[in-house]
C-alpha positions in Angstrom: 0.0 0.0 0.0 1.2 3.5 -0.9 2.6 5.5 2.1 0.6 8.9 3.8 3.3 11.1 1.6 1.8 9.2 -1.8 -1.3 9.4 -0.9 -1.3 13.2 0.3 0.5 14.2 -3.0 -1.7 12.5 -5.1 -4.4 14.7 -3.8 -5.8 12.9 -0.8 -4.4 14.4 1.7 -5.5 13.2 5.7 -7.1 10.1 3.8 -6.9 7.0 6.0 -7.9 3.2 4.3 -9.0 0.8 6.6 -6.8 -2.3 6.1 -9.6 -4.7 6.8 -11.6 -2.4 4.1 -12.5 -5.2 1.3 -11.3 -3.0 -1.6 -13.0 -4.9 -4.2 -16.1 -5.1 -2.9 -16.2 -1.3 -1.7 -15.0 -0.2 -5.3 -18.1 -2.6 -6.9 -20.3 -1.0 -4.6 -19.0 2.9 -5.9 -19.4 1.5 -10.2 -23.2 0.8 -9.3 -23.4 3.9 -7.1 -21.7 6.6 -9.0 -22.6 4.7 -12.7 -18.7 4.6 -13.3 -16.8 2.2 -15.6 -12.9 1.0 -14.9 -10.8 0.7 -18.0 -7.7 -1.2 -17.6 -4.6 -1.3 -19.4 -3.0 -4.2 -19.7 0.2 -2.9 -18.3 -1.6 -2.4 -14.6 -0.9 -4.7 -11.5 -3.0 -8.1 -11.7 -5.6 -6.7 -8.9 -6.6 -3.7 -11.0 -7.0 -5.8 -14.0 -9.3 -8.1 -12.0 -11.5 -5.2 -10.9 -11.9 -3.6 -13.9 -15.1 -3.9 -16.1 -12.7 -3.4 -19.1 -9.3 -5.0 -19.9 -7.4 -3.9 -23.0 -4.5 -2.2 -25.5 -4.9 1.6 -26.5 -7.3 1.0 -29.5 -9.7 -1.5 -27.4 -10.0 1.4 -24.9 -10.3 4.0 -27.1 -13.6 1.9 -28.3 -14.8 1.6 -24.9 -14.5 5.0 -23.6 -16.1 6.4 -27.0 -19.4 4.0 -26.4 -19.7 3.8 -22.8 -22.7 5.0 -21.5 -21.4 5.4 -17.4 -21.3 8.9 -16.3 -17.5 8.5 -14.6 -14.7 6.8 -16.5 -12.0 5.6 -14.2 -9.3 4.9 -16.2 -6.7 2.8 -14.9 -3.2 3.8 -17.2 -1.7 6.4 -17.4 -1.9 10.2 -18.4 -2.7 10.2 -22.0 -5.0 7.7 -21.8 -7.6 9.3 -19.6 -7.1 12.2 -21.7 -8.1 10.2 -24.7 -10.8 8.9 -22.8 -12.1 12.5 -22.3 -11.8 13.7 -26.0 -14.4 11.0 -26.7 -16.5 11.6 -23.9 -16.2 15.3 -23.4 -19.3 15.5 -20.9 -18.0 13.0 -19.1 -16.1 13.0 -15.6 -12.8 11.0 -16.5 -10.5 10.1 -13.1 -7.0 8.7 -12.9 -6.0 7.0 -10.0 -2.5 8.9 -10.1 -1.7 12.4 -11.8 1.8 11.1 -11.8 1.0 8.3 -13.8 2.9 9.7 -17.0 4.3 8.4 -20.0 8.5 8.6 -21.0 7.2 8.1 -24.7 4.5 11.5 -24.5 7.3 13.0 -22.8 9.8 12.2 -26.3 7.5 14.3 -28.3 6.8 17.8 -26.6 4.5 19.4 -28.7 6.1 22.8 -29.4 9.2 20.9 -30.8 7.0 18.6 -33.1 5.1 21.8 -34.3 8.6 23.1 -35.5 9.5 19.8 -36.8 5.9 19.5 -38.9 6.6 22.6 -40.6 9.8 21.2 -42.0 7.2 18.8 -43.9 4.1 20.7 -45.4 3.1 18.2 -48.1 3.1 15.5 -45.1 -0.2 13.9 -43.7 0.8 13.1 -39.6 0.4 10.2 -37.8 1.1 9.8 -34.6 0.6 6.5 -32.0 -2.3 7.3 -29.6 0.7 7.2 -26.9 1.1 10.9 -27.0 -0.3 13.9 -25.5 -3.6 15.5 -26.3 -1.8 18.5 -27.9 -0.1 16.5 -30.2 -3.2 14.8 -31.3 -4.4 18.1 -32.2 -1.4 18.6 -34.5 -2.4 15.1 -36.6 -4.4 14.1 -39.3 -4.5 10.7 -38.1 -4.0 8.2 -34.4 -3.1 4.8 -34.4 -2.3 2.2 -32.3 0.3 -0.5 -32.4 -2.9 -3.0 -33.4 -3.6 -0.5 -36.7 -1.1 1.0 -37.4 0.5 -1.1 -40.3 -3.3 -1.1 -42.0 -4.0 2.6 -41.3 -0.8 3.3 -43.7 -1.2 0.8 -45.9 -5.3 2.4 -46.3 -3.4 5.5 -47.7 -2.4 6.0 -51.3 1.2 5.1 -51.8 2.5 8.3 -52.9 1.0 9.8 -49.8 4.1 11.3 -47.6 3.6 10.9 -44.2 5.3 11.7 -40.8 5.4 9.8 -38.2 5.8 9.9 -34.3 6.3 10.2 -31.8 8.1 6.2 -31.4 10.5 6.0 -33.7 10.8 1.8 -33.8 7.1 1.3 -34.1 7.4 3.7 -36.9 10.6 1.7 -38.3 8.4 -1.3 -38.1 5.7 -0.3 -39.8 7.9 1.5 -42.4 9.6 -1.9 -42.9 5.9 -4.0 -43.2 4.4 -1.4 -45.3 7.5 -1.0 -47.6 6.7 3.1 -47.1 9.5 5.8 -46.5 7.8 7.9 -43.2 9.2 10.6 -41.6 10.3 9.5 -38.0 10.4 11.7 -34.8 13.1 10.4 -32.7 11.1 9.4 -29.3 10.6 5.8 -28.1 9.3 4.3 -24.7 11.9 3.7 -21.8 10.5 0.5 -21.2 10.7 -1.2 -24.6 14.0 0.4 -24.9 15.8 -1.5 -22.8 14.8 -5.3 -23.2 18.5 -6.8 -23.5 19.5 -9.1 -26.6 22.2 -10.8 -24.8 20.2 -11.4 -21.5 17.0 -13.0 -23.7 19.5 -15.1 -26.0 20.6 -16.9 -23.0 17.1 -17.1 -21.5 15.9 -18.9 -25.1 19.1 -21.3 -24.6 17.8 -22.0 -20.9 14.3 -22.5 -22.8 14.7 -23.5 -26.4 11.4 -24.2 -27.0 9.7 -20.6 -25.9 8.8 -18.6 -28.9 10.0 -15.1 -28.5 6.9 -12.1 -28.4 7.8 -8.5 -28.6 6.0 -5.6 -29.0 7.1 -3.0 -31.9 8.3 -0.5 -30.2 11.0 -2.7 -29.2 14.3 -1.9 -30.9 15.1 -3.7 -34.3 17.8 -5.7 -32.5 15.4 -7.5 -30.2 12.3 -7.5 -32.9 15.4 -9.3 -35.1 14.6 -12.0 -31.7 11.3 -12.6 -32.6 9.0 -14.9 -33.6 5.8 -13.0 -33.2 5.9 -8.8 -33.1 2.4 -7.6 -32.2 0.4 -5.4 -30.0 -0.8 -6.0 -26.5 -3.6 -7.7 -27.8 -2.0 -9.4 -30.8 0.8 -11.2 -28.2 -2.2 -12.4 -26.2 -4.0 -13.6 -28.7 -0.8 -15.3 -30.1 0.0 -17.0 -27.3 -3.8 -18.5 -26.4 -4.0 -19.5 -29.8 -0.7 -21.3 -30.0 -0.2 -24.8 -29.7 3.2 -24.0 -27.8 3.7 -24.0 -24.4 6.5 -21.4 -23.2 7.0 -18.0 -23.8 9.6 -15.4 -23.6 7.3 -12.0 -23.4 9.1 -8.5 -24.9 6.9 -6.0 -23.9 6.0 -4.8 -20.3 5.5 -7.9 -18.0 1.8 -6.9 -16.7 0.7 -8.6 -20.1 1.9 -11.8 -18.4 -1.2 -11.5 -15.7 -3.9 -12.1 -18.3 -1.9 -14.7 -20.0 -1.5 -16.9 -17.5 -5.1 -15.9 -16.8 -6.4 -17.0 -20.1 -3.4 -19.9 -20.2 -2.9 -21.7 -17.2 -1.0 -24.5 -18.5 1.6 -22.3 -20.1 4.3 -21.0 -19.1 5.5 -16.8 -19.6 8.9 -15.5 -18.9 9.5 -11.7 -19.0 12.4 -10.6 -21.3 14.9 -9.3 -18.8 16.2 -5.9 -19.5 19.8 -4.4 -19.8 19.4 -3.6 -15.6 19.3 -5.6 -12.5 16.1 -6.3 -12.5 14.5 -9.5 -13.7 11.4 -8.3 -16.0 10.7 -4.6 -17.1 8.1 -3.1 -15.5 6.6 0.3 -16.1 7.5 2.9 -12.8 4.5 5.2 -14.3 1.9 2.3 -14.9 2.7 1.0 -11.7 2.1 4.0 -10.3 -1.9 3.1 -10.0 -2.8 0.9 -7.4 -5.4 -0.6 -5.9 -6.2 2.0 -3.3 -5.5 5.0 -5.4 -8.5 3.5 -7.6 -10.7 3.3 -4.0 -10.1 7.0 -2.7 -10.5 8.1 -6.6 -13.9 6.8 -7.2 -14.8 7.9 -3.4 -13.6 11.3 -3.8 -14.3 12.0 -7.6 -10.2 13.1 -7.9 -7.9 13.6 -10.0 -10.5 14.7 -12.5 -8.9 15.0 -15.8 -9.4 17.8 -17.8 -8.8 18.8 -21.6 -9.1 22.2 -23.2 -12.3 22.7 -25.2 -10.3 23.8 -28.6 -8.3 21.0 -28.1 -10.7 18.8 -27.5 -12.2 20.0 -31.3 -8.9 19.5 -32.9 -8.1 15.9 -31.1 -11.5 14.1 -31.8 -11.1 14.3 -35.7 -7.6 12.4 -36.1 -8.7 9.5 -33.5 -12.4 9.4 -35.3 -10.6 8.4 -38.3 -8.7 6.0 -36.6 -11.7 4.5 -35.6 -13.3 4.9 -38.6 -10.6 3.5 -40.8 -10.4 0.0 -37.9 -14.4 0.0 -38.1 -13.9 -0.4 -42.1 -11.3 -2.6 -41.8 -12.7 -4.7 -39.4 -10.0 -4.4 -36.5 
């Protein structure tokens, strides 16, 4: 549980939890009593995950928070998701358990820099992953997720030019499936950055029969690894629909709560990263915990809140990303 100090900067200050407080039962009780939803990431600790009325990646939660019909949306993830979640449901109150619950790859791409760097390329269409700040979606013409990414390009006429940011190897990925030359922004997630090639070649030798999932915003050298490169969903989906029976998992290890979940004859090992550590956890995902969720669905805080105007300019680029996955049938 988070310390007084935590708690008090996250907002709650002189909040006290009961220890024998059932959490899960007391948050039930506040979704049926406040009409509020909990939208998971994939990426949060295993007891958020089983509280939550909605597990998913960025583009399943995207489609939950623009058809939900609850009047609160808790959203369990981090910053620029509940913003997301709010420029699809602008009347609606949006909470995140923790304010500080950030993302290093939003962070890569400060908007005034990318504005600068946009002009450079004025006969370019912009897309940008979903895993960036509302500002920035404000500057695009279209959002994607790792799941639709590769199709959203590939739905645009060839000579199109695009940029693309902010992660520059899930661009490099999708430049190298869609056989298109994009414009990169140099940003990229401090989690996928530092899975170690050495450290998961000797953890395949210890296990030579675990295929290798990673995530594409993994670096080339460790997507090189691979025997699967997918989203969230996509490595979950792999792996349940495999007939194989160990797995070494490149992306960050809270996926490996719902596979094991969903697979409980298999077994998951977390790619180790280039640290001491033995699997590569998020610091701001993990941020979120179980009794952050309680005292924000008690309290009704941290609300999030997005500028009107930018709520206008956001909605259009992740419409057509929704659009464009609708047609395609993602």
């Amino acid at each position: 549980m988070d310390t007084f100090e935590e708690i008090k900067m996250n907002g709650f200050a002189d909040e006290y939890i009961d220890p024998s407080l059932d959490l899960f039962a007391e948050i039930e009780k506040l979704k049926k009593e406040k009409n509020a939803v909990v939208l998971a990431h994939y990426y949060q600790e295993g007891d958020i995950q089983d509280i939550a009325d909605y597990i998913g990646d960025s583009l399943g939660l995207s489609q939950q928070a623009a058809k939900t019909d609850a009047d609160i949306i808790v959203f369990a993830g981090v910053h620029f998701m509940a913003e997301t979640a709010k420029i699809l449901s602008p009347n609606k109150k949006v909470l995140l358990p923790d304010l500080k619950a950030g993302c290093s790859l939003a962070d890569s791409c400060p908007p005034h820099l990318f504005k600068k760097f946009k002009e450079n390329y004025p006969d370019h269409l912009v897309i940008t992953y979903v895993n960036c700040t509302a500002e920035l979606k404000a500057m695009s013409d279209i959002v994607c997720t790792s799941s639709n990414a590769v199709q959203i390009v590939e739905s645009l006429p060839k000579d199109q030019k695009i940029i693309f940011g902010p992660d520059k190897n899930l661009g490099a990925w999708v430049a190298k499936k869609t056989g298109r030359d994009l414009v990169l922004w140099n940003g990229a997630c401090m989690v996928h950055e530092i899975f170690s090639r050495e450290k998961i070649t000797k953890l395949k030798e210890r296990h030579p029969n675990a295929k290798i999932l990673a995530h594409p915003e993994c670096e080339e050298v460790i997507l090189q690894l691979a025997d699967y490169i997918g989203s969230t969903t996509g490595i979950l989906k792999y792996a349940t629909n495999s007939p194989e029976t160990e797995f070494i998992v490149a992306t960050e290890a809270g996926i490996i709560h719902q596979m094991e979940k969903e697979n409980p004859s298999k077994k998951f090992f977390p790619a180790p990263p280039n640290n001491t550590c033995a699997c590569n956890d998020c610091p701001h995902m993990k941020r979120n915990t179980l009794e952050k969720l309680y005292l924000c669905m008690k309290n009704g805080t941290p609300e999030i809140d997005v500028p009107q105007h930018i709520i206008e300019k956001a909605v259009v680029p992740i419409e057509r990303m929704l659009q464009i996955s609708a047609r395609l049938g993602l």
